[in-house]
C-alpha beads as a LAMMPS data file, in Angstrom:
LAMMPS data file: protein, C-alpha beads

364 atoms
363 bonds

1 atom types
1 bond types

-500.0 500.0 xlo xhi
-500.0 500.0 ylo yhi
-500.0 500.0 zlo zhi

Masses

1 110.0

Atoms # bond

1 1 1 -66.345 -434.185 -262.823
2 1 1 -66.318 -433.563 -259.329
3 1 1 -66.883 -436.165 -256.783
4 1 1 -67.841 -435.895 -253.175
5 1 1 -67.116 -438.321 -250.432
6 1 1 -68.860 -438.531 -247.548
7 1 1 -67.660 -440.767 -244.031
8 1 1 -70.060 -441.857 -241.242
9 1 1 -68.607 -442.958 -238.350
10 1 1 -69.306 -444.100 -234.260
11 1 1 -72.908 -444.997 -234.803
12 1 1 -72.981 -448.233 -234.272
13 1 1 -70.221 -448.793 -232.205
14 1 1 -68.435 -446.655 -228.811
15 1 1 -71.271 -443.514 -228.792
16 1 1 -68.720 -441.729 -226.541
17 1 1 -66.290 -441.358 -228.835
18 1 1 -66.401 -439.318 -232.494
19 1 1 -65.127 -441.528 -234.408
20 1 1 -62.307 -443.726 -233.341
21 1 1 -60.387 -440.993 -234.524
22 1 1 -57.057 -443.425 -234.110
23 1 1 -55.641 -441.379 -231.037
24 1 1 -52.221 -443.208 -230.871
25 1 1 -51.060 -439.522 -230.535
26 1 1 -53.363 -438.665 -228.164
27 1 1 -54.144 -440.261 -224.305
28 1 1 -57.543 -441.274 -224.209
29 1 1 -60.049 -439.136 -221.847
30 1 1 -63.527 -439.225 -221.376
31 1 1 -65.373 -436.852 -223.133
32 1 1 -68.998 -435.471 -222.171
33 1 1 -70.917 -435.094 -225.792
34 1 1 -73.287 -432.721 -225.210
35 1 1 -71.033 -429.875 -224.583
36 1 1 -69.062 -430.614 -227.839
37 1 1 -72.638 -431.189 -229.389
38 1 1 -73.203 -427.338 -228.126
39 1 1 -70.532 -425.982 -229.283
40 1 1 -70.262 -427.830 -232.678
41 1 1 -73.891 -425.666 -232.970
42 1 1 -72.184 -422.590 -232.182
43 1 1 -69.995 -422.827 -234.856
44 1 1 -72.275 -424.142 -237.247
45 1 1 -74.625 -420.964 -236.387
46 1 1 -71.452 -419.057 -236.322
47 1 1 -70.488 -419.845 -240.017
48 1 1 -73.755 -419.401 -241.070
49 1 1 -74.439 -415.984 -240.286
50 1 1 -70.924 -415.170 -241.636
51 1 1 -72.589 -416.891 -244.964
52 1 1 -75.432 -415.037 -244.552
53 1 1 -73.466 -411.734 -244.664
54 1 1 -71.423 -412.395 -247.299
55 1 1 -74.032 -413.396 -249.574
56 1 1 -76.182 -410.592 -248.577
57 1 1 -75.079 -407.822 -250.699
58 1 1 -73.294 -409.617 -253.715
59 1 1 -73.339 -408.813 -257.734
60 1 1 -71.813 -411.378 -259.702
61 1 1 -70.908 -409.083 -263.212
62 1 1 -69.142 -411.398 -266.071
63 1 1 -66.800 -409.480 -267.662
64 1 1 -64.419 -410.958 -270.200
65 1 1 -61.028 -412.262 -271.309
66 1 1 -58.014 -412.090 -268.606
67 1 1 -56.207 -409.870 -271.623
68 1 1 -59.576 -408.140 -272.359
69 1 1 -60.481 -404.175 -271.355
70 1 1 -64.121 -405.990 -269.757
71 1 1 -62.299 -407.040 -267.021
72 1 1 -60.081 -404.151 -266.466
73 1 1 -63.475 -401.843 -266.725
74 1 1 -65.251 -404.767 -263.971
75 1 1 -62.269 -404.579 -261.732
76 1 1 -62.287 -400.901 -261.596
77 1 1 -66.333 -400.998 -260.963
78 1 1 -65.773 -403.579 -258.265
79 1 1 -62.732 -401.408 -256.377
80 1 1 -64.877 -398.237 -255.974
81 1 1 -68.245 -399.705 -255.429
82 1 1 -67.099 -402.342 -252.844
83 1 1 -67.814 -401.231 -249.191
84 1 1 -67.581 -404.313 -247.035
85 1 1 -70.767 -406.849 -246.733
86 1 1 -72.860 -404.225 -247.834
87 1 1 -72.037 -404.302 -251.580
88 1 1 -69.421 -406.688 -253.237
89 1 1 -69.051 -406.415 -257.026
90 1 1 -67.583 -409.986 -257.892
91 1 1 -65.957 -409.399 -261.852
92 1 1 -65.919 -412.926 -263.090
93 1 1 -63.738 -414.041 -266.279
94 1 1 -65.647 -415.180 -268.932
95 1 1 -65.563 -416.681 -272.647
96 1 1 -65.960 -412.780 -273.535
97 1 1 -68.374 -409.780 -274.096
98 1 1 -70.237 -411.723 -276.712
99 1 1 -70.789 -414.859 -275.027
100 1 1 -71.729 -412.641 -271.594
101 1 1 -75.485 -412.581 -272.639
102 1 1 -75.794 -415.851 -272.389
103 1 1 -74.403 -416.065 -269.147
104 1 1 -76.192 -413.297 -267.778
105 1 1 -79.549 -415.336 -269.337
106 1 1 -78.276 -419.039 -267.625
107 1 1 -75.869 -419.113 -265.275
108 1 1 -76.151 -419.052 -261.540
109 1 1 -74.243 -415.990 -260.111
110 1 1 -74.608 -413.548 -263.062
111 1 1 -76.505 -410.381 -262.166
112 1 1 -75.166 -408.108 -264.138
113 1 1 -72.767 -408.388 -267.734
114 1 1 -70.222 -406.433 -269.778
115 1 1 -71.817 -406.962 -273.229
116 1 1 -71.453 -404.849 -276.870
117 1 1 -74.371 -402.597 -277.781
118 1 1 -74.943 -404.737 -281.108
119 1 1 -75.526 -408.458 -279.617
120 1 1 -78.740 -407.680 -278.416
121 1 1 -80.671 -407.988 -282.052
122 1 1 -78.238 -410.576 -283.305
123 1 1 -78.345 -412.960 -280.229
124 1 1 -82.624 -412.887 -280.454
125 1 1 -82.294 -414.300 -283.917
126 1 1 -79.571 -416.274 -283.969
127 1 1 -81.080 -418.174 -280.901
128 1 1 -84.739 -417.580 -281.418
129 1 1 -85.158 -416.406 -277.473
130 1 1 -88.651 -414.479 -276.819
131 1 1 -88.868 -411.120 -274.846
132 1 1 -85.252 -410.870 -274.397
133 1 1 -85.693 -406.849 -274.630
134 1 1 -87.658 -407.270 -271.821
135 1 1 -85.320 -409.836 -269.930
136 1 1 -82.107 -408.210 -270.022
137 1 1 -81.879 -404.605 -269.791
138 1 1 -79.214 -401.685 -269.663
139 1 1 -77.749 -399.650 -266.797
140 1 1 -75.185 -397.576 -268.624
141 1 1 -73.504 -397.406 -271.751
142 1 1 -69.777 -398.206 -271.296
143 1 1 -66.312 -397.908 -272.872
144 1 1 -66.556 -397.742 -276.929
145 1 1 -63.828 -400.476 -278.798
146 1 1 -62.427 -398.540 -281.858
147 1 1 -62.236 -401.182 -284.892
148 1 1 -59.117 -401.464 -286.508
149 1 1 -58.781 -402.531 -289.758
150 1 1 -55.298 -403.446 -290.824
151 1 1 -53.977 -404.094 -294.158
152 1 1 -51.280 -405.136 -296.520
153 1 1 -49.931 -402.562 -299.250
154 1 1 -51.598 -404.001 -301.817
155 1 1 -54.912 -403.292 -300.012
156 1 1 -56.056 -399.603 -300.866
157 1 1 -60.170 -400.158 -300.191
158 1 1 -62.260 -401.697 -297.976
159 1 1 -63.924 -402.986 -301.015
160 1 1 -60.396 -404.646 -302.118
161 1 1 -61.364 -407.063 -298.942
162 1 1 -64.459 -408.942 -300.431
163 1 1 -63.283 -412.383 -301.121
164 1 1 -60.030 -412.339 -299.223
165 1 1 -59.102 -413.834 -296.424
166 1 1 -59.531 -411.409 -293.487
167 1 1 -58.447 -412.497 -289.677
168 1 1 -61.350 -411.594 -286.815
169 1 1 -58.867 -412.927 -284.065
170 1 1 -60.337 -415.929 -281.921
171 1 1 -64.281 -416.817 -281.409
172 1 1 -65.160 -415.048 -278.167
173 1 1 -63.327 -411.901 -278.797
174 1 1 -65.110 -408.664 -279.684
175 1 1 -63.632 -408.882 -283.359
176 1 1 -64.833 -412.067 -283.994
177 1 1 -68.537 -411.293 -282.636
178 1 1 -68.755 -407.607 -284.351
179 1 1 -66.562 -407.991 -286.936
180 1 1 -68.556 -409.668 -289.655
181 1 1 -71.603 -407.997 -288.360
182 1 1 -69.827 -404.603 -289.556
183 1 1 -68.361 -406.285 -292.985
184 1 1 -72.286 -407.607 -293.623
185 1 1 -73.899 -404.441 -293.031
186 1 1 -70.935 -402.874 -295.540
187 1 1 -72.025 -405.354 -297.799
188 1 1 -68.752 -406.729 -298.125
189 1 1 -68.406 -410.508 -297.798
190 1 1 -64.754 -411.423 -296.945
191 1 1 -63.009 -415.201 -295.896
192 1 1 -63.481 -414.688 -292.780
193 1 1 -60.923 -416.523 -290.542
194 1 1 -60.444 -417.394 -287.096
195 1 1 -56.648 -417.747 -285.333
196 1 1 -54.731 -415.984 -283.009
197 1 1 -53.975 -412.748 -284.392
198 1 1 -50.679 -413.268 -283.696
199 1 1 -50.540 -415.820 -286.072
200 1 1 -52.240 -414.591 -288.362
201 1 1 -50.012 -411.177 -288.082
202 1 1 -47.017 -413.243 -288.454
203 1 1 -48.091 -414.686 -292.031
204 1 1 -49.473 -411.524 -292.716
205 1 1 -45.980 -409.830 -292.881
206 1 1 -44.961 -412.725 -294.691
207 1 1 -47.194 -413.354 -297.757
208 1 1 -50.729 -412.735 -298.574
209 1 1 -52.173 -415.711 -296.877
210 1 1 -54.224 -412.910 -294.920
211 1 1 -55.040 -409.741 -296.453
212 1 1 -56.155 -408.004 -293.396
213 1 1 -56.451 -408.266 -289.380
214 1 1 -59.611 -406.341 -287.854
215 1 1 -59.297 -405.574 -284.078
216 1 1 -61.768 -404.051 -282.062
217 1 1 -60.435 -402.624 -278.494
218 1 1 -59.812 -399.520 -276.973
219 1 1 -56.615 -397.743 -278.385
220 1 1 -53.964 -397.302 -278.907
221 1 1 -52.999 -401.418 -279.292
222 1 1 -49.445 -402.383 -278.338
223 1 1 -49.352 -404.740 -281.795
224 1 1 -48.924 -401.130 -283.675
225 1 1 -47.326 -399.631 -281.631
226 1 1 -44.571 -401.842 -280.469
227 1 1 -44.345 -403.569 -283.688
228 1 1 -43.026 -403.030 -286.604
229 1 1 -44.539 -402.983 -289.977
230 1 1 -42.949 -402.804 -293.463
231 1 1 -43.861 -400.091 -295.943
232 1 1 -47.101 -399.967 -297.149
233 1 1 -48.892 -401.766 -294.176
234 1 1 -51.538 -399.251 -292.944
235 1 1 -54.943 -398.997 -291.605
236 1 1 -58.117 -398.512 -293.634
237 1 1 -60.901 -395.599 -292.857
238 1 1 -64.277 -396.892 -292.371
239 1 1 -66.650 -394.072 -291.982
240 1 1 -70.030 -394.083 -290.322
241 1 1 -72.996 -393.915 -292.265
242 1 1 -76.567 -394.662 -293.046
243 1 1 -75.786 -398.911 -292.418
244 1 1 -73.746 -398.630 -289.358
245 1 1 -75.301 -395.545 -287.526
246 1 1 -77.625 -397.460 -285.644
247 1 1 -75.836 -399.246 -283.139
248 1 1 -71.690 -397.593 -283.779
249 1 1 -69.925 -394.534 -283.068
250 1 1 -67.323 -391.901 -285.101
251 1 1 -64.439 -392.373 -283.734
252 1 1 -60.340 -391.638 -285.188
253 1 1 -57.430 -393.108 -285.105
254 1 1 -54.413 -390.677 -284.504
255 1 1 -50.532 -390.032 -285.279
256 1 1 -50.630 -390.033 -281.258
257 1 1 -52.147 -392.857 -281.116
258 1 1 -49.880 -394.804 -283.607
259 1 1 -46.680 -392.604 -284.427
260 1 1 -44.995 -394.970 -286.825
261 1 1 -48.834 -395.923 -289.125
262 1 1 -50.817 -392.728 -289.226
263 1 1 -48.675 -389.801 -290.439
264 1 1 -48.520 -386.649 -288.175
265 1 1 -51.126 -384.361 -288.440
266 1 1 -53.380 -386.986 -290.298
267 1 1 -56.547 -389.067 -288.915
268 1 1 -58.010 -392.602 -290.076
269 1 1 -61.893 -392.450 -289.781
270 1 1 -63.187 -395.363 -288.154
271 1 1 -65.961 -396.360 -285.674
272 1 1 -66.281 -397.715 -282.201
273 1 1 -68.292 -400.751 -281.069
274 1 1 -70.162 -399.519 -277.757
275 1 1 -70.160 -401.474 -275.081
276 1 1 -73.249 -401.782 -272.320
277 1 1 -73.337 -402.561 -268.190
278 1 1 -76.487 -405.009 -268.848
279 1 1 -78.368 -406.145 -266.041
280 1 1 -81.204 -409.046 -266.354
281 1 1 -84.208 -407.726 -265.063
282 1 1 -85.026 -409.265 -262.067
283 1 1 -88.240 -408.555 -260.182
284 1 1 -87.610 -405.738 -258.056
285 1 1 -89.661 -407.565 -254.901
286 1 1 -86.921 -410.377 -255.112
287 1 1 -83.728 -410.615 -253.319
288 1 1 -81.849 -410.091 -256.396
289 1 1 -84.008 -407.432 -257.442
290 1 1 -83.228 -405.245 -254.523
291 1 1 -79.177 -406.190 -254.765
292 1 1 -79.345 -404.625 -258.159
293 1 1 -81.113 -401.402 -256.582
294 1 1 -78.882 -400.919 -254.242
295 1 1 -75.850 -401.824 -256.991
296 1 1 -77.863 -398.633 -259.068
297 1 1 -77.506 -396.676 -255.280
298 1 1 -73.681 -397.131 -254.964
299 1 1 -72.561 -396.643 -258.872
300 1 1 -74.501 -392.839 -258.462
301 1 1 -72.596 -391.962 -255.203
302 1 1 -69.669 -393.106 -256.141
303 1 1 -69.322 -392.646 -260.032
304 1 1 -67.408 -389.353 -259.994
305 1 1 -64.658 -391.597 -258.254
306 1 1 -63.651 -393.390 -261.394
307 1 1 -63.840 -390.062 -263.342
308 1 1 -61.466 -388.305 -261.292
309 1 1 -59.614 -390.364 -259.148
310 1 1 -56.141 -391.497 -259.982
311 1 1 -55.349 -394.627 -261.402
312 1 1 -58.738 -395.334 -262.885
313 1 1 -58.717 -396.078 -267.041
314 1 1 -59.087 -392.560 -268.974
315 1 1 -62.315 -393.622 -271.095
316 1 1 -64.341 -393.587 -267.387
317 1 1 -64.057 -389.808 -267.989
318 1 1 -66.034 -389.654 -271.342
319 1 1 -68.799 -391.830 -269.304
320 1 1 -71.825 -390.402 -268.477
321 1 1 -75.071 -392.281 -266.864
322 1 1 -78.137 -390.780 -268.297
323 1 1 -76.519 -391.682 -271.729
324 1 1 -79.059 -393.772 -273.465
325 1 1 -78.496 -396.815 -276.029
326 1 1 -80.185 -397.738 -279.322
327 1 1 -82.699 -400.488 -279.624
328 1 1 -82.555 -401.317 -275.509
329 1 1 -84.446 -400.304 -272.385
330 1 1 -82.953 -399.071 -269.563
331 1 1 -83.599 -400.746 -266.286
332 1 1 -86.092 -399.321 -263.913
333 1 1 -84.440 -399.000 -261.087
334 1 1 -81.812 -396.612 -263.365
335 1 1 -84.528 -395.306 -264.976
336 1 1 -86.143 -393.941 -261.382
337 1 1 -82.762 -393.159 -260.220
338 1 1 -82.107 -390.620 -263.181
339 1 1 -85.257 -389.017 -262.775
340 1 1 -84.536 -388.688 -258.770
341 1 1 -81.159 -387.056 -259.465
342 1 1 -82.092 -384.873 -262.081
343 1 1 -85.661 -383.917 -260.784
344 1 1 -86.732 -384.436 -264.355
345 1 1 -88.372 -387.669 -265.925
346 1 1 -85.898 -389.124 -268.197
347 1 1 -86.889 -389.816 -271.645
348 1 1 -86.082 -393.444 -273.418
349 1 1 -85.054 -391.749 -276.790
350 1 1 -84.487 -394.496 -279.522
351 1 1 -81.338 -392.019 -280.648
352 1 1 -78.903 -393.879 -283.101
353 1 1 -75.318 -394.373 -281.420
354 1 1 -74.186 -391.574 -283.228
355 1 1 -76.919 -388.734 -282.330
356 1 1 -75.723 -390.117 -278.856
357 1 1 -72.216 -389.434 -279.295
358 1 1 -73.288 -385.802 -279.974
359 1 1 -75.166 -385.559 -276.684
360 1 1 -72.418 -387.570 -274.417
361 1 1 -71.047 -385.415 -271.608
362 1 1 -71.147 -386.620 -267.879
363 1 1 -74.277 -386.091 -266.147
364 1 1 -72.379 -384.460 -263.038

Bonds

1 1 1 2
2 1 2 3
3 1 3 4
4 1 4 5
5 1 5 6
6 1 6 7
7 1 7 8
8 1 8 9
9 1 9 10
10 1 10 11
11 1 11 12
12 1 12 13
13 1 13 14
14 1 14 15
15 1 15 16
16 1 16 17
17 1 17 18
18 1 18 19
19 1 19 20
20 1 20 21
21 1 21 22
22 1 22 23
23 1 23 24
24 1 24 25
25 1 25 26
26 1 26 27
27 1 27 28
28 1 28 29
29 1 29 30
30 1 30 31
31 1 31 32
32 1 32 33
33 1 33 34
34 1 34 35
35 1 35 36
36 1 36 37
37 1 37 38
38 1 38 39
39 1 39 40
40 1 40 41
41 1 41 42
42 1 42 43
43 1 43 44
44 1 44 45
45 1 45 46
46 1 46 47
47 1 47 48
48 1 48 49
49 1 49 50
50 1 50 51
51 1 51 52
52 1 52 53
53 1 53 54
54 1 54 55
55 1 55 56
56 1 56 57
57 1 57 58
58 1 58 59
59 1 59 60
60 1 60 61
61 1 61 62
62 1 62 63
63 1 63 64
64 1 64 65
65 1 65 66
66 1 66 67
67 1 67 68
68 1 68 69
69 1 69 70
70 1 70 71
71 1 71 72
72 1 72 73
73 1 73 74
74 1 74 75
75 1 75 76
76 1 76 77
77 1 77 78
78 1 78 79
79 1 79 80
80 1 80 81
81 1 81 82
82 1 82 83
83 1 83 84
84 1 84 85
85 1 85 86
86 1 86 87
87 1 87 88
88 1 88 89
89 1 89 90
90 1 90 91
91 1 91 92
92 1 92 93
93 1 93 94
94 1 94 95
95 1 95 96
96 1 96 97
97 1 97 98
98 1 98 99
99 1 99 100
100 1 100 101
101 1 101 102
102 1 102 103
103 1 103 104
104 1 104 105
105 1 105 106
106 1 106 107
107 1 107 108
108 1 108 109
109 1 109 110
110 1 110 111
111 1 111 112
112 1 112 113
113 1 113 114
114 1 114 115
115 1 115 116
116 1 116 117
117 1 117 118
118 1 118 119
119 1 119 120
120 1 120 121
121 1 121 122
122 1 122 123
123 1 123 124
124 1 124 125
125 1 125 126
126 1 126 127
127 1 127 128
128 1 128 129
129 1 129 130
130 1 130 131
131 1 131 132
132 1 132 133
133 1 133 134
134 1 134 135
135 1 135 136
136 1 136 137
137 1 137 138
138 1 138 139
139 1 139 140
140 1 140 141
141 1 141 142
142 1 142 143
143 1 143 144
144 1 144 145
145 1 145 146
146 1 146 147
147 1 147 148
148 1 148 149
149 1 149 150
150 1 150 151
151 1 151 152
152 1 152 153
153 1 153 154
154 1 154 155
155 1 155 156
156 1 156 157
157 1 157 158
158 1 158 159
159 1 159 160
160 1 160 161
161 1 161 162
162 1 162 163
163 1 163 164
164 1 164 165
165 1 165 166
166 1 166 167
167 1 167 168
168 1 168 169
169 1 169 170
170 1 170 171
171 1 171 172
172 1 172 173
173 1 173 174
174 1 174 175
175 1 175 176
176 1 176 177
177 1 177 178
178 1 178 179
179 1 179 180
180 1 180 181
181 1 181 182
182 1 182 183
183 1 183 184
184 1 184 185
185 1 185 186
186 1 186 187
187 1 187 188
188 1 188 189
189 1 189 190
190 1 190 191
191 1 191 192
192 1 192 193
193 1 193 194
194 1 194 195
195 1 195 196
196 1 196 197
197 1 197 198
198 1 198 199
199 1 199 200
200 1 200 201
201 1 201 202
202 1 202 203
203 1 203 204
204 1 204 205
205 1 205 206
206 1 206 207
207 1 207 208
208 1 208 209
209 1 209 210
210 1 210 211
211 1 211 212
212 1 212 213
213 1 213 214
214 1 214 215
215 1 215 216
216 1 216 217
217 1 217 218
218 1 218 219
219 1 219 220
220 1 220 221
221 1 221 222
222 1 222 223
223 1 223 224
224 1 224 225
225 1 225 226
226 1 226 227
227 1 227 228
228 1 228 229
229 1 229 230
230 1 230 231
231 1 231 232
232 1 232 233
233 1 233 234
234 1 234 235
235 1 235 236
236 1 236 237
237 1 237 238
238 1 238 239
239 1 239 240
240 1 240 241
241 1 241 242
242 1 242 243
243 1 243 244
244 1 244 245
245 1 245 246
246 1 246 247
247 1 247 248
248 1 248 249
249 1 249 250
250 1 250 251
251 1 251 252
252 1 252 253
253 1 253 254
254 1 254 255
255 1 255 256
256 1 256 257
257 1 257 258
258 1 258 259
259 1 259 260
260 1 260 261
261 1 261 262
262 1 262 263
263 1 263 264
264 1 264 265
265 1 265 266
266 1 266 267
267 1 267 268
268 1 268 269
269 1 269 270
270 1 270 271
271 1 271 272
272 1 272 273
273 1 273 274
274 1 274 275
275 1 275 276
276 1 276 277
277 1 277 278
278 1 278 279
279 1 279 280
280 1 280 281
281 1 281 282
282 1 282 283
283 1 283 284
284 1 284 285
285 1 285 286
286 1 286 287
287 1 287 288
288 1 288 289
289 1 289 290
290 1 290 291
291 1 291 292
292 1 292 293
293 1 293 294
294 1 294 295
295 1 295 296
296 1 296 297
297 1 297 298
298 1 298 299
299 1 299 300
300 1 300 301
301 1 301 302
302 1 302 303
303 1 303 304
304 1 304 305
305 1 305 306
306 1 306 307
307 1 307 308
308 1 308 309
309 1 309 310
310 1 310 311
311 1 311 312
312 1 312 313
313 1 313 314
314 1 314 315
315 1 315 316
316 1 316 317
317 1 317 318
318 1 318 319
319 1 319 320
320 1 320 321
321 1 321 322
322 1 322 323
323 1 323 324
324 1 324 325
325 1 325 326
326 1 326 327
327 1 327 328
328 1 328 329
329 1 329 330
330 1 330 331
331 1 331 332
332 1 332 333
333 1 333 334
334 1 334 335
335 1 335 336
336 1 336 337
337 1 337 338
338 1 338 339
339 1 339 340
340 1 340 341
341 1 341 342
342 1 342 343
343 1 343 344
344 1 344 345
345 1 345 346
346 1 346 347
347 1 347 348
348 1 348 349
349 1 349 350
350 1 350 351
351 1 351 352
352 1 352 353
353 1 353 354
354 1 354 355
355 1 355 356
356 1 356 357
357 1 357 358
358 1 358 359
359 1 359 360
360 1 360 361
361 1 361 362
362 1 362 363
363 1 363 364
């Protein structure tokens, strides 16, 4: 609740002073009121145009989690894009990637959103919203999240999962959105569960109150490689295929990546969840419109930055921004911008995430 106070003072009473402003520290004087009156207008005007400028050129792009890569990916974005009042990025923390669409569809402030390439389908049925193709489109694919799957010894299958209790980390996190999305379109129905995967990890070490903790982040996660596991405790492969092509990506995880779970030499088969720079498609005649244009502008002069320069996250480097994503539409100004770079129209293939894999090297 916020509440708002507001004082009126010397209108009845002693016009020639504001407000008997109780000036026992002060000798009285007399005051003339119209110059004050002036320059109380100059600062007003003052103040506004500083307003004026600083909203001019803003993106508000909801990110994620303090802990979450979103945010680290938004910050970046923000750093290299920024250039004074004539284009802010403002990363905003948020419930998480899965919750972002619904920000980016209500709240004030959101033009753009980190989001995962699956919630698109899911989020139109689950909430019954019209057009939403149509109202929220894609500027780039981003960062993929390698899922982790992590077992106890007695564990061998992924099919060994259906009907025990399995930990998807806390609701907003990227495990708990894609998670069971991935276990449903295996066909596997688990207990799905809900805590702090450090909890959960804790009793999981302990007894077989969970059988298994999925993750979905960018590796390699401190948990496995800091930590340490008892015999037997290991990661499961989950290969792409026919059910999980459409919207997920190969991807490994290595004896690099965790020395002390994946042998050397050896690699775990898994996927990635994709993640997407979504924009809501604003009418390119209105003010917003034309802040996301010139957002589109800045990210092509200034990509290459976050590929090359120091001190940017790795995964920028694997980027590239005529990369297309399944079952969305990219957003026109993009779409124009493409086309303008490459001299080429630039097709909307309806690839699967995997045939885009294939094709993903940076467009400079």
């Amino acid at each position: 609740m916020r509440i708002i106070a507001s004082v009126m003072c010397g209108v009845m009473f002693a016009p020639p002073l504001f407000c008997a402003e109780a000036s026992a520290q002060s000798t009285p004087v007399q005051v003339k009121p119209q110059p004050a009156v002036q320059s109380l207008g100059r600062t007003v005007r003052d103040e506004s145009q500083v307003k004026l400028k600083r909203n001019a050129w803003t993106v508000g792009l909801a990110a994620g989690l303090p802990e979450g890569a979103p945010l680290r990916f938004a910050v970046e974005l923000a750093r290299v894009l920024d250039d004074g009042d004539n284009m802010r990025v403002i990363p905003m923390v948020t419930r998480g990637p899965s919750e972002n669409i619904d920000d980016l569809l209500h709240l004030r402030g959101v033009d753009a959103a980190i989001i995962f390439g699956d919630v698109l389908e899911t989020f139109q049925k689950d909430h019954n919203i019209a057009n939403l193709g149509q109202r929220i489109n894609y500027i780039m694919p981003l960062f993929p999240s390698e899922l982790h799957v992590f077992v106890r010894p007695e564990i061998k299958t992924l099919d060994d999962l259906a009907g025990k209790p399995v930990n998807f980390n806390t609701h907003g996190t990227a495990a708990a959105y894609s998670g069971p999305i991935i276990f449903e379109r295996l066909g596997i129905k688990v207990d799905a569960r809900f805590v702090p995967h450090p909890v959960a990890m804790g009793e999981m070490k302990q007894s077989d109150k969970y059988a298994a903790v999925v993750f979905i982040s960018s590796k390699p996660l401190d948990p496995f490689v800091k930590g340490k596991w008892p015999a037997g405790f290991k990661f499961l492969p989950v290969r792409l295929n026919e059910k999980l092509e459409e919207y997920y990506l190969p991807a490994q995880l290595e004896a690099e990546d965790y020395p002390g779970l994946v042998p050397e030499g050896q690699k775990i088969e898994t996927i990635a969840v994709p993640s997407v720079l979504a924009v809501y498609n604003w009418p390119q005649n209105s003010s917003r419109g034309k802040h996301m244009a010139r957002f589109v502008d800045y990210l092509f002069d200034r990509f290459s930055r976050l590929q090359t320069d120091a001190g940017y996250h790795p995964k920028w480097a694997e980027l590239n921004l005529a990369a297309t994503v399944p079952g969305w539409q990219r957003y026109a100004p993009m779409q124009a911008k493409l086309s303008q770079v490459t001299g080429a129209p630039v097709s909307e293939r309806k690839d699967t995430a995997g045939q885009r894999a294939a094709r993903a090297r940076p467009i400079w």
